[in-house]
KOLLO-788781 format. One line per 5 residues: number of its first residue (from 0); their letters; for each residue x, y, z of C-alpha. Coordinates in steps of 0.001 Angstrom, whole numbers, plus 524288, in hexadecimal, padded with zeros to 5 digits. Example, Ala and Ser with C-alpha at 12.3 -4.5 7.8 and 13.67 -1.06 7.14 Angstrom:
0	as	8300C,7EE6C,81E78  83566,7FBDC,81BE4
# end
This chain:
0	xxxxx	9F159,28F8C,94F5E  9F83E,28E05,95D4E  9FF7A,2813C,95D15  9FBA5,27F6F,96BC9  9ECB6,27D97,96820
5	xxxxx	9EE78,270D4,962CF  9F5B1,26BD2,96F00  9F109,26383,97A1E  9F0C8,2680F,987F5  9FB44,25F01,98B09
10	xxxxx	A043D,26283,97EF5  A018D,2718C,9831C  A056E,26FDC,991AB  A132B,267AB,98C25  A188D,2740B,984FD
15	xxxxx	A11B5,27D6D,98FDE  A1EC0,27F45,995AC  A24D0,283B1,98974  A1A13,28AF7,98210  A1585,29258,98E86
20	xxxxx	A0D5B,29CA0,989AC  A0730,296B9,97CD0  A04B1,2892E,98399  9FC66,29107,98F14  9F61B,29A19,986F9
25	xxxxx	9EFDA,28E56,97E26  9EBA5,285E5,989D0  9E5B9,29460,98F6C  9DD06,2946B,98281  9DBBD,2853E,983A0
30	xxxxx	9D572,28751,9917A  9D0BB,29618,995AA  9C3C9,293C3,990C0  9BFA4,28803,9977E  9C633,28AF0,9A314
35	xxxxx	9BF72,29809,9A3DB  9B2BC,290FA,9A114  9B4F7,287A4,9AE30  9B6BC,2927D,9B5F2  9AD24,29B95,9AFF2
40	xxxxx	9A308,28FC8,9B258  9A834,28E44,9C0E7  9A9C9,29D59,9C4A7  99E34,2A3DA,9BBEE  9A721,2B0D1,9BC67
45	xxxxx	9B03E,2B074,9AFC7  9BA30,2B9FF,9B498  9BBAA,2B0B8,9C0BC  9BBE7,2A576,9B678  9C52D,2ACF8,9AE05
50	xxxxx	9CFB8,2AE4F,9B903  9CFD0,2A257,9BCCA  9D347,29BE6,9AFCA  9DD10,2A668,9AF6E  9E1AA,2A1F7,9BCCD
55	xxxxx	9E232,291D4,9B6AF  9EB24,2973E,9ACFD  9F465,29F81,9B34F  9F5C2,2944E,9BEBB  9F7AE,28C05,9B181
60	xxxxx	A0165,294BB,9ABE9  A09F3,29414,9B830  A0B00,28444,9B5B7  A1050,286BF,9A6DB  A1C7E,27FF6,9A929
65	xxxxx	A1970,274FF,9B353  A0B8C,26FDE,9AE7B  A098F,26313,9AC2C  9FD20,25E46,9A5C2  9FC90,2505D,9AF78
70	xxxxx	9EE3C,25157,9AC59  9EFE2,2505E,99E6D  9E3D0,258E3,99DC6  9E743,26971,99D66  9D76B,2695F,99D0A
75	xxxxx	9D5C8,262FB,9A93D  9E0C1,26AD6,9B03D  9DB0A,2784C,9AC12  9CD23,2741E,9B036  9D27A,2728D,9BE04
80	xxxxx	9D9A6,27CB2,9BE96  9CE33,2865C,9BC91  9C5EF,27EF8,9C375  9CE28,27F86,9CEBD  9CEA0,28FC4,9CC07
85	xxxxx	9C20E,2903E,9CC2F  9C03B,288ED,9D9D1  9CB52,291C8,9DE0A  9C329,29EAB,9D927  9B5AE,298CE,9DF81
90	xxxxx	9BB7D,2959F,9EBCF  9C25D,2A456,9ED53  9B4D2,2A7D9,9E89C  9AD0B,2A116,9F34E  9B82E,2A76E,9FCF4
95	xxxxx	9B532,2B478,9F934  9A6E2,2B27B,9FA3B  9A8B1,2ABB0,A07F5  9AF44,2B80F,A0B77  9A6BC,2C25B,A055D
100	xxxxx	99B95,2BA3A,A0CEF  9A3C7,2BF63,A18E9  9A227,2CDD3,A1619  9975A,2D557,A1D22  98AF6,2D9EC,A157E
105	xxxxx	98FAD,2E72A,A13FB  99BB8,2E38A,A0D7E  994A5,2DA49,A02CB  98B58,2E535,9FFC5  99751,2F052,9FE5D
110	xxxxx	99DBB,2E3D0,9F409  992CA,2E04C,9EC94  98B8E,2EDE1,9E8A1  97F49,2EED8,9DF1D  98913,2F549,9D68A
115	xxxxx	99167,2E982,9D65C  98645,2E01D,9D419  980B5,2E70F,9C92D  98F05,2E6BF,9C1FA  98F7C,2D6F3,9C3C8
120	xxxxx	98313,2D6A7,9BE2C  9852A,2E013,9B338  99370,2D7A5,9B0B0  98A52,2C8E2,9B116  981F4,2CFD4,9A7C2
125	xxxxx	98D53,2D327,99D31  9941B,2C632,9A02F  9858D,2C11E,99BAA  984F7,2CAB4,98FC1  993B6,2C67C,98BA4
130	xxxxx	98CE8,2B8A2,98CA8  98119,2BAF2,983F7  98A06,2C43F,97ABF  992C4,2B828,977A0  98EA2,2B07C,967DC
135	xxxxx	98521,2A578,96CA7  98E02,29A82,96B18  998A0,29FA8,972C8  98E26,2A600,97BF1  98899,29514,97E14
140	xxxxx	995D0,29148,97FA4  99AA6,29A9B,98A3A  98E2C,29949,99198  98EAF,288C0,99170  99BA9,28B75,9972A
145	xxxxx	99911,293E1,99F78  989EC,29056,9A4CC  98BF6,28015,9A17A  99A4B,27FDE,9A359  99C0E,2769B,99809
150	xxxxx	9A9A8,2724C,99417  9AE70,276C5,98575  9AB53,26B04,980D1  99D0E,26ACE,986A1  99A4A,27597,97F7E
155	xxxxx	99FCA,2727E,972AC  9971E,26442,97287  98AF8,26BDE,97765  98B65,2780F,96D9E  9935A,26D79,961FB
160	xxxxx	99D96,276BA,96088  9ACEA,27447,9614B  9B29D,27578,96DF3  9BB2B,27FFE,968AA  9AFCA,28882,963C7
165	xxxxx	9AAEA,287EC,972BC  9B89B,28E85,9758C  9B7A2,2982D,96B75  9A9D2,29B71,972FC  9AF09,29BF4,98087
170	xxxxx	9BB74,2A3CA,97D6C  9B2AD,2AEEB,97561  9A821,2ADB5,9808E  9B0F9,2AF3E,98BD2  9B819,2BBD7,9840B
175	xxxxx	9AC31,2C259,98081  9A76C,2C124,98E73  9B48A,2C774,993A9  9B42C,2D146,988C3  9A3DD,2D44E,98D59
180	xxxxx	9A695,2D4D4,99B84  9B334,2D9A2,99D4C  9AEE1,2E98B,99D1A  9A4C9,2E715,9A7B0  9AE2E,2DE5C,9AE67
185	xxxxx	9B738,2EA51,9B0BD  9AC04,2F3C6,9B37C  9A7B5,2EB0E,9BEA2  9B4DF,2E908,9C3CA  9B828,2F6D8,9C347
190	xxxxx	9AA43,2FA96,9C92F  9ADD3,2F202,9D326  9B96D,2F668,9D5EB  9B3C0,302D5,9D6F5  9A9F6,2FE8E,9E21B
195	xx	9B3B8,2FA5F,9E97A  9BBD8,3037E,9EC03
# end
């Protein structure tokens, strides 16, 4: 068993500087999953969601040998931090749409084809049959995450199950959904890729 499991957040970020690597990839376990679940909850698009907890913990990773927990809470620091990537991702979001808004009516119909709109559907459609594919427990906890945005320990106390065991449920949902979707994924990029050229 990894020594570093049993420590506290504080103990881990005192011997960050000198265990760089091991000490970031245990507080990476410690916190990808409900990180990923904010954003997922805030964005509703998990590759979006995905890069920006990648994002949290590359900024994170930059501050290995100056951070200083004055909080006292890693939790709390985390939980702004992608909260404030999200903001940053809905803001550039609402840019984008202010300026698509711009473009004549000619150019929105050459961007958004039938062809196009038939591939997000067909891709919603296998993100819902990765869902439904997942074992029913893990299948209720994802989707309280996800649909309720309940906290780990909200689910545990509704379904009576450890908080670990709602983990275990997340971590095996959110791979099987990448392992479901990720073929179409590249089909649709590449298609559109394709269309635009």
């Amino acid at each position: 068993m990894n020594k570093l499991t049993s420590l506290s957040d504080q103990q881990l970020i005192e011997i960050w500087p000198k265990e760089n690597d091991m000490v970031f990839a245990e507080i990476y376990n410690r916190y990808w999953d409900k990180l990923l679940a904010v954003a997922y909850n805030r964005l509703g698009d998990l590759f979006d969601a995905e890069e920006c907890v990648q994002d949290v913990f590359c900024k994170f990773w930059g501050l290995r040998n100056k951070f200083e927990l004055t909080s006292g809470n890693l939790n709390n620091y985390l939980s702004r931090s992608i909260r404030n990537q999200v903001f940053t991702v809905l803001y550039a979001r609402n840019r984008q749409k202010q300026n698509d808004d711009k473009l004549p009516v000619v150019e929105d119909i050459n961007i958004y084809t039938p062809e196009k709109h038939l591939i997000i559907q067909e891709l919603n459609r296998q993100f819902d049959l990765a869902i439904n594919a997942l074992p029913t427990q893990c299948r209720i906890v994802f989707l309280l995450k996800r649909e309720e945005g309940l906290s780990i320990n909200e689910i545990a106390e509704k379904l009576d199950i450890s908080a670990n065991t709602v983990k275990s449920h997340l971590k095996k949902a959110n791979r099987d959904i990448r392992n479901n979707t990720e073929l179409l994924t590249i089909i649709v990029i590449y298609f559109t890729l394709l269309q635009n050229k």
